[in-house]
N, C-alpha and C positions, 0 to 999 in steps of 0.2 A: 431772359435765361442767362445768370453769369456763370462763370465758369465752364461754358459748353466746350475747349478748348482742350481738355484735361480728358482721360482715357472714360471714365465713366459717365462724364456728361455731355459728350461725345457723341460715343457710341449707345448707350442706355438711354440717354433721357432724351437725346434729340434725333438721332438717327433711329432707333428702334420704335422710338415712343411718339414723343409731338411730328416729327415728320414722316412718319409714316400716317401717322392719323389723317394730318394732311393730302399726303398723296390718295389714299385712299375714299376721302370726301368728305372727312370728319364724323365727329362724334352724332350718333340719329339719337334724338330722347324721344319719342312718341311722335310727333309731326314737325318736330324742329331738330336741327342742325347745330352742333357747337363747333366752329372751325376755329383752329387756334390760328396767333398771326403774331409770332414769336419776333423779337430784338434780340439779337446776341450779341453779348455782353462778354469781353475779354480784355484781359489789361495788355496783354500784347495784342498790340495793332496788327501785325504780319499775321499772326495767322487766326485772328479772327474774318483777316481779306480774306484770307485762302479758302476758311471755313464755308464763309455766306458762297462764293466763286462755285464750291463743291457743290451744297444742297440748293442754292440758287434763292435764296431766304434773302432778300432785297434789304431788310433791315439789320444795322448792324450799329456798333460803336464801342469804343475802350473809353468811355466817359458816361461810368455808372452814374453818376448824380445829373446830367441831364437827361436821360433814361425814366430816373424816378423823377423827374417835373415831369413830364410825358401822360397826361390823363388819362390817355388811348389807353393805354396798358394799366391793367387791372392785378395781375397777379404776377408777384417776384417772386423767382424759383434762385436756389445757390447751390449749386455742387461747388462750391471753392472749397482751397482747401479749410482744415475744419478750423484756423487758428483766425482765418478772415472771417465767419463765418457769423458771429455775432453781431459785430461792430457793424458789417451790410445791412443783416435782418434788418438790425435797429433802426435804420438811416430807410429803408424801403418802411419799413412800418409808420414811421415818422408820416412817409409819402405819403400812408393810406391804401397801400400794397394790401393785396390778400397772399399770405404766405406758402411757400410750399420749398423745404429747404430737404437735402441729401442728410445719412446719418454717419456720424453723431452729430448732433446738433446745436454740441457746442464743446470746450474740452473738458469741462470741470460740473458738475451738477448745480452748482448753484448759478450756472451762466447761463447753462439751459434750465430751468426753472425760471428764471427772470426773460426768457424770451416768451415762454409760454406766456406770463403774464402781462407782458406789455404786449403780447398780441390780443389775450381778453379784453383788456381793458380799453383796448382802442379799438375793438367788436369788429377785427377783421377774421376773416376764414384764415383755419390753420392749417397745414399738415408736414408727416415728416416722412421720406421714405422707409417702407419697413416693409421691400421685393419681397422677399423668402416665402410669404404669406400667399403666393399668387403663382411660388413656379409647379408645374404638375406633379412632379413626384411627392411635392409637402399639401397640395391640395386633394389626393389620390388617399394620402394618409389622412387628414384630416376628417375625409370624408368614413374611415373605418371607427373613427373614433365617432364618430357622429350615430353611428349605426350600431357602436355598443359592442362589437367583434371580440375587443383585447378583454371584456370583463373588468378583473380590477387592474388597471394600469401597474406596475410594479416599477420599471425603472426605462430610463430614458439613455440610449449612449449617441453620442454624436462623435464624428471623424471629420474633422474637413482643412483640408491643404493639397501643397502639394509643391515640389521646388523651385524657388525664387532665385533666379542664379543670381551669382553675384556682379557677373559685369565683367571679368580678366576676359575671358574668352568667351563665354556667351553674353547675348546681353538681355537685361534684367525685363523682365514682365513688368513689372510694378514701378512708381515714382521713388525716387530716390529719399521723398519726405516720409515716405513709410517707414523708415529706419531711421529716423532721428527724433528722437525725442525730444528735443528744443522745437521741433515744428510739429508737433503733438503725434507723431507718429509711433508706431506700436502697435500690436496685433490685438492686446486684449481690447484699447480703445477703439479698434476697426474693427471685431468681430463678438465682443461682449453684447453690443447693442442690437446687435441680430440675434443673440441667443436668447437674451430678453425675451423680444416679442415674440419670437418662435415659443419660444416656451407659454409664457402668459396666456398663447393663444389657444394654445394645442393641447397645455396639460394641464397647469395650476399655474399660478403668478408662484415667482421664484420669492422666496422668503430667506436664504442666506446663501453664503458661498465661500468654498475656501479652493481656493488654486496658488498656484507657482510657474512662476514665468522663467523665461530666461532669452538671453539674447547668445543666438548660438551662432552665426557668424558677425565677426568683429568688425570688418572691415568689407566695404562695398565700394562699386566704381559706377559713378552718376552720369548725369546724362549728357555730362561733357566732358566724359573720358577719364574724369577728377577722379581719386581715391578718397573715401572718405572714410571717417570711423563711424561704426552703423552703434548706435546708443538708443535705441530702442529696442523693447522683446520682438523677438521673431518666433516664438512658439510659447504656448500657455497650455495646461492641465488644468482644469478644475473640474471640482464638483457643486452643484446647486441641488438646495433641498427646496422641493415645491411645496406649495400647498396641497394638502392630502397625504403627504407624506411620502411620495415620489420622490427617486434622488434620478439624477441627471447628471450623465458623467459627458465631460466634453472634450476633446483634444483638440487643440488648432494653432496648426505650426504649414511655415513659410519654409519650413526645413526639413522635409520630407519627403519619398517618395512612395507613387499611388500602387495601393493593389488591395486594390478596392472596387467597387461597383460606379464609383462616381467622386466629384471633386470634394461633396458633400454626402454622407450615408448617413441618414439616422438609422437607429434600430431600438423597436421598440416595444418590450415584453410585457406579456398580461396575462389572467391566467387563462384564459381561453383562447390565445391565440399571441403570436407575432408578426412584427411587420418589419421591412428594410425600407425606406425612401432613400432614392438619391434626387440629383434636381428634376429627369423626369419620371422615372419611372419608381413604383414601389408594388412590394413583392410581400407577400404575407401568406404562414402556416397555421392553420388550424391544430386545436387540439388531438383532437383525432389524426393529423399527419402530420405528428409531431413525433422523431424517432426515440426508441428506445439503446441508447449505445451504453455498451458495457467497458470500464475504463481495462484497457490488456496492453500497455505499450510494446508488448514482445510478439504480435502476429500486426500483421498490413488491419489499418483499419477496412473494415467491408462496406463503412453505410457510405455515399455522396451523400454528405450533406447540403449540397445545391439542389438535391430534389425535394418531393414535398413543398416545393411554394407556388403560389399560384400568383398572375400577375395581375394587377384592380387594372379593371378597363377605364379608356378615355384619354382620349388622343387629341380634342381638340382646344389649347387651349391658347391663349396671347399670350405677347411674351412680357413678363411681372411687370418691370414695370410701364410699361402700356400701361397694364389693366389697371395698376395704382392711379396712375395719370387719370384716365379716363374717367373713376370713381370721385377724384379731388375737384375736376374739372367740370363734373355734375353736381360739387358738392356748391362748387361756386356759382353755376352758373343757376342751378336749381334747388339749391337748397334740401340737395339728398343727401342724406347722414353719412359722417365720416369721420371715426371714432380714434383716426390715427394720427391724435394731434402731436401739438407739442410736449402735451404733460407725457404722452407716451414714448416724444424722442428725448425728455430727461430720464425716463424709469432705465432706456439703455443706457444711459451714461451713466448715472449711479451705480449700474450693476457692474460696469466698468471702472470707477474710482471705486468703489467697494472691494474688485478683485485685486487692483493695486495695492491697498489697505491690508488685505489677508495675504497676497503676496508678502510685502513688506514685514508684517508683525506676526507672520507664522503664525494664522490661527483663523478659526472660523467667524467670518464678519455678518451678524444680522440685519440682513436692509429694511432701513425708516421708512413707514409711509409717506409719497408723496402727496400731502394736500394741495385742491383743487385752490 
């Protein structure tokens, strides 16, 4: 596991996911047991000690290349940041690693399309994270659209942020390479990739896109007190047209504040019905308690519009990505299907140099098929 050092690989992929699995007695497939039995991989020595010291995980090292000599170990996972991110795969694949890498999955489309394929080609097991797919409230909706509730889908809106301070006096949530774009950093190439496969999955594969970014604070204070100039977007607008003819409107900005239902809200209209997701819960109105308001700005409106929804039950579920894990690690170990390879963590990255493109040239960009 490299990168486990860093806030997401940390907390998400090893404290929430592999070492809970662990503590818990591992993964049961039918009469057998999958225990994992993780190396954590960190280029700072210091607090990769501190790390193993914490979870008690006896295997450690800041020397990825004797790591991958290492036979014991079968599958290389990277949440590094995304600029290392290729140049590892390569060198683990090289080893004969079965892959499983954080998103994006690489910074440019044609870097992640060449990992896809030098993982085919050297017929190791792929995959790339793509959480969103697994947290309750997009699983909750997922399953209304399964059951045919919305009729004909009509349009897709998404909200999701919330404020990243800058660091003078509070200090910042996020890494400081989020805002600089010489270390690939930028929200549309950190949250394109997720709308991707949300979308792909839930409505139609997205077929074009036009949005506008912008970098609304200038200046940031890093993780060593430094002031820096923040040179990457920190909020993006677009729109994506699906297949079927659905449009998907999306906001997501590091520059804003919530009042909202959740960090993430979809909502999403049809003609027999609506639905709201946020990460766990999602809320949905039928036609029939769907109000009737008449527009009068000059008397107090009468309807609450928070009423009329009802909320989809089912409360128990793991947390994403566990359940990613879990599925990849049966994919390896058993050869149970797991369709969220690589070729799917380049369709996010294209959807992201694509929105840079329409950014850039003011205009609606048509995305190329990726062939297998």
């Amino acid at each position: 596991m490299n990168g486990v050092t860093g806030r997401m690989g940390k907390n998400q992929h090893l404290l929430r996911s592999i070492k809970a699995i662990m503590d818990e007695g591992g993964i049961r497939h039918g009469g057998e047991i999958i225990m994992p039995d993780p190396i954590l991989i960190g280029r700072n020595k210091q607090k990769i000690v501190e790390l193993a010291e914490e979870t008690g995980i006896q295997n450690f090292s800041d020397d990825l290349d004797q790591a991958l000599a290492d036979e014991s170990y079968s599958v290389y996972f990277d949440s590094l940041v995304t600029g290392l991110r290729v140049q590892n795969v390569k060198k683990a694949v090289k080893a004969g690693k079965h892959i499983y890498c954080e998103k994006p999955s690489a910074a440019d489309t044609g870097s992640a399309l060449d990992l896809y394929r030098i993982c085919r080609e050297a017929g190791v097991k792929q995959g790339v994270v793509q959480d969103k797919l697994w947290l309750p409230g997009i699983i909750k909706l997922k399953g209304l659209i399964e059951k045919g509730f919305f009729g004909k889908i009509l349009s897709v809106r998404g909200d999701f942020g919330y404020w990243v301070f800058e660091g003078h006096t509070t200090p910042s949530q996020r890494p400081s390479w989020n805002y600089r774009k010489e270390s690939d950093g930028g929200i549309i190439l950190d949250m394109f990739p997720h709308w991707r496969y949300v979308l792909d999955n839930l409505f139609g594969e997205v077929k074009s896109v036009s949005c506008i970014g912008s970098t609304d604070i200038p200046e940031r204070v890093d993780e060593n007190g430094e002031i820096y100039e923040a040179t990457a977007d920190d909020a993006v607008y677009a729109f994506f047209e699906l297949e079927g003819g659905i449009i998907a409107q999306f906001n997501s900005s590091w520059t804003t504040r919530v009042r909202r239902d959740d960090l993430l809200v979809l909502q999403v209209d049809g003609t027999k019905g609506s639905a709201v997701a946020g990460l766990r819960d999602c809320l949905f109105q039928n036609y029939e308690n769907t109000p009737r308001p008449v527009w009068n700005p000059d008397i107090p409106q009468s309807i609450d519009f928070y009423d009329g929804w009802q909320k989809a039950a089912g409360d128990d579920y793991t947390n994403a990505f566990r359940a990613q894990w879990e599925l990849f690690l049966k994919h390896v170990v058993f050869d149970e299907p797991f369709p969220w390879d690589l070729l799917e963590g380049a369709k996010g990255v294209q959807l992201a140099e694509d929105g840079y493109k329409s950014w850039k040239e003011r205009r609606w960009i048509d995305l190329k098929s990726l062939e297998k």
